[in-house]
N, C-alpha and C positions, 0 to 999 in steps of 0.2 A: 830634480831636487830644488834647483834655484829658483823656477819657474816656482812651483808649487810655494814655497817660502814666501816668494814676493806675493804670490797672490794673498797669504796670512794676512802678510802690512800690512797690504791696502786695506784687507776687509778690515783690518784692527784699528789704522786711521781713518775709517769711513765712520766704524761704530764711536771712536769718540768725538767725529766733527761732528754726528749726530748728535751725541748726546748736551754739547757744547750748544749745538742749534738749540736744540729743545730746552736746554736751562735758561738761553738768552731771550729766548719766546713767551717763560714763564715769566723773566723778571720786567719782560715787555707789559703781560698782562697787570704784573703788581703795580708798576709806576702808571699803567692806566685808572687803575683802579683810585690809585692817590691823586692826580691830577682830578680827577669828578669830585675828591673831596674839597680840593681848593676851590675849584668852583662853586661850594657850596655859600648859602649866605651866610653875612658876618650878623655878629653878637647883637641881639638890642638890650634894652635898659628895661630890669624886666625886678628890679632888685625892692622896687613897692609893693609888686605882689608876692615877695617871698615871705616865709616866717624867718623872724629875727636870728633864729640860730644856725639858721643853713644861710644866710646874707652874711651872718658877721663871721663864716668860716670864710668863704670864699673872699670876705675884704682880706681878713687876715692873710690870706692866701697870696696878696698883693692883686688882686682881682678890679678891676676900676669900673663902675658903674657909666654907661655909654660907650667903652670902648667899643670901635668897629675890628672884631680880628677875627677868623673863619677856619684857622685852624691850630693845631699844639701837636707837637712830636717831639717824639721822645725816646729815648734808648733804652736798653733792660740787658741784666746779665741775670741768668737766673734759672731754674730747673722745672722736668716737667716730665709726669708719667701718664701712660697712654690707657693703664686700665688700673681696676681697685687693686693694691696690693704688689701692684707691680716697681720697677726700679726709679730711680729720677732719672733723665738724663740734662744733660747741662747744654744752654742755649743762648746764643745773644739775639736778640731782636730790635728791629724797629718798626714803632709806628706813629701813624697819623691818625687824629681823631680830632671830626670835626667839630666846632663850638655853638655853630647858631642852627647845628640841625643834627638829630643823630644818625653816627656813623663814623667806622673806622678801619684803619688796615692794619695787620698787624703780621709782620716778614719776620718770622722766624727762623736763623739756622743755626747748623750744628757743624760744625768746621773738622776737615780732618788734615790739619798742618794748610797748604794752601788750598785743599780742594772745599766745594760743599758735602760735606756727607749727608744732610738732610733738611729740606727746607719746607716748613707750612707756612700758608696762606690760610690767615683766619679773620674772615671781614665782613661787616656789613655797611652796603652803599647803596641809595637809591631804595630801602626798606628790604634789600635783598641779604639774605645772610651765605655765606658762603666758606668752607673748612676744605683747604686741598693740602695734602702731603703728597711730596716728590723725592722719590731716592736720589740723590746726586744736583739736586735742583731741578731734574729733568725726567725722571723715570715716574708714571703716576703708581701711587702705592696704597690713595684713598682718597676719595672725596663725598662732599653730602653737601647738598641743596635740598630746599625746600620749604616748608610751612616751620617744620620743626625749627631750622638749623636758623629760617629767619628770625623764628621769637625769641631763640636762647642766644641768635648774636645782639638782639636787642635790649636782653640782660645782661650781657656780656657791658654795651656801653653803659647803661646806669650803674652797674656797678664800680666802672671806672671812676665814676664822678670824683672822687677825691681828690685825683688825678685833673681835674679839667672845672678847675673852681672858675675862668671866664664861662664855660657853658652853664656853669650852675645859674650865674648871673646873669645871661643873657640867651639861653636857649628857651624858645616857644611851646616847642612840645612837650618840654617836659612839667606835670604836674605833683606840685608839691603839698602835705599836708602833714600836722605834728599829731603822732602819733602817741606821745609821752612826754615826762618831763623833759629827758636826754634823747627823743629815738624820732626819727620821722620816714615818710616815707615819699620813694617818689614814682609816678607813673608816669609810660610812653605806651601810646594807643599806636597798633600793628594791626596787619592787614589779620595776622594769626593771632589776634587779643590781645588784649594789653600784659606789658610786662611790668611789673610794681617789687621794686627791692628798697627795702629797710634801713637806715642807718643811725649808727648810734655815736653819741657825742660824749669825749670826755667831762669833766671838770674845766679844762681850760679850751674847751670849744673844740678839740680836734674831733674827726671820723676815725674810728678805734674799730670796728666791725659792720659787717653789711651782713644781709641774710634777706633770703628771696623763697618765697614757695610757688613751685609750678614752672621750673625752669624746665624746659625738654632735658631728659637725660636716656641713658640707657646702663642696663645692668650687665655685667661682664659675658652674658650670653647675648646681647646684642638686643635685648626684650625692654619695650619702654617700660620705666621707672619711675617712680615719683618721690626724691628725696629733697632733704632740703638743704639749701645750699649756703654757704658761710664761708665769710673773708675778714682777714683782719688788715688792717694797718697802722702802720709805725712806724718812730724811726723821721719824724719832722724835721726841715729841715732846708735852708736855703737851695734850692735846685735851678741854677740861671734867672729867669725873671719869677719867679713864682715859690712860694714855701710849699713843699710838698710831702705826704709819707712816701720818707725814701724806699720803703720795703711792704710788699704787698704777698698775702695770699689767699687762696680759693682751696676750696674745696666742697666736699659731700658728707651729707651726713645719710654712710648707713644704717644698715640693722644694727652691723657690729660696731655703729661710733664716727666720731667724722673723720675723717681721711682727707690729708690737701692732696689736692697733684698738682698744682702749680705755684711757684715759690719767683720771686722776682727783685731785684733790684736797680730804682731808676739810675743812671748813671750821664744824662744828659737832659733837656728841656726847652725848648721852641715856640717862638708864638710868632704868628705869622699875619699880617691883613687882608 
């Protein structure tokens, strides 16, 4: 009887040195990932070829034309569902998101008292887009690469932009053009086509909504979709070095209407050389 018992233990502290390995393997992977972004280049002085309403958000933004800085990160508490219709659940994250080239990481978890209860990796670096969820930080539970998941993490960054008034200022690849009196839009050319999202500008110069067509999606049977996709922001507002909407959301618009699944708020802000 004693013999057998002990043998339990072990197996029981084998499978959680395991599972501890494997969660410190994945957060190996994520600080890989963020180091490539620091390496990436810093900001140029790019604010003569902008149109005037998307330059004078980002000055307002506290944004300085010629700065050298290559990356921003920043903290989020904030909610998030995994299909149409389904629950939120509540999440803090953090990430980095380069300025003078697009790309980002973005470490999501779900905390249960001291442990992870669940943590994604939603990133694109190097023009690669990449989505992994892990039960416990450690257990894989889902992941997607490819064409698709590269072009919709590279809507994913433009539509940050509000978020990353230095890259508005000083990122190469990205092209800008004014679409309306208040709306413009801007493009990043992908190995998988270019991705081009919308934004629109209050009365006092802020980014109040973003909207994109032709983001990869899928419909709650897993069958590619084609909906159109919509963010708002709000909520302005001193955040460390930079004025930013403090409260961001996304969503879909389907048949039945648009739906968010992802609700957020910033609660920290970083600028790095």
């Amino acid at each position: 009887m004693q013999t057998a018992f002990a043998i339990v233990v072990l197996c029981a502290l084998f499978l959680v040195a395991a599972v501890f390995a494997a969660a410190r393997m994945f957060r190996t992977r994520i600080l890989a990932l963020v180091a490539r972004l620091r390496d990436s280049p810093t900001t140029r002085n790019l604010e003569a070829s902008l149109p005037p309403l998307v330059a004078d958000y980002a000055r307002k933004a506290g944004a300085e034309p010629g700065a050298k800085l290559r990356v921003a990160s920043f903290n989020q508490e904030g909610e998030l569902r995994v299909k149409q219709g389904g629950p939120f659940a509540k999440f803090a994250a953090w990430q980095v998101s380069s300025l003078g080239r697009a790309g980002f990481v973005w470490d999501a978890r779900q905390d249960w008292g001291p442990f992870t209860r669940f943590r994604v990796l939603d990133s694109y670096v190097g023009t690669k887009g990449r989505l992994e969820a892990r039960i416990l930080g450690a257990i894989p539970a889902a992941r997607a690469e490819g064409d698709d998941i590269d072009l919709a993490e590279a809507y994913r960054y433009l539509a940050e932009l509000p978020w990353l008034p230095d890259a508005i200022l000083g990122n190469p690849e990205l092209a800008w053009r004014v679409t309306g009196a208040d709306t413009v839009e801007v493009r990043l050319k992908t190995q998988s086509g270019p991705a081009r999202v919308s934004f629109r500008f209050n009365a006092e110069g802020d980014i109040v909504a973003m909207a994109a067509k032709g983001r990869p999606a899928r419909d709650a049977s897993g069958t590619k979709a084609d909906y159109m996709w919509r963010g708002r922001f709000s909520d302005y507002r001193q955040i460390g070095p930079r004025r930013l909407p403090a409260v961001g959301e996304v969503g879909y618009v389907y048949p039945s209407g648009y739906e968010p699944y992802f609700r957020c708020r910033l609660t920290e802000y970083h600028l790095t050389e």
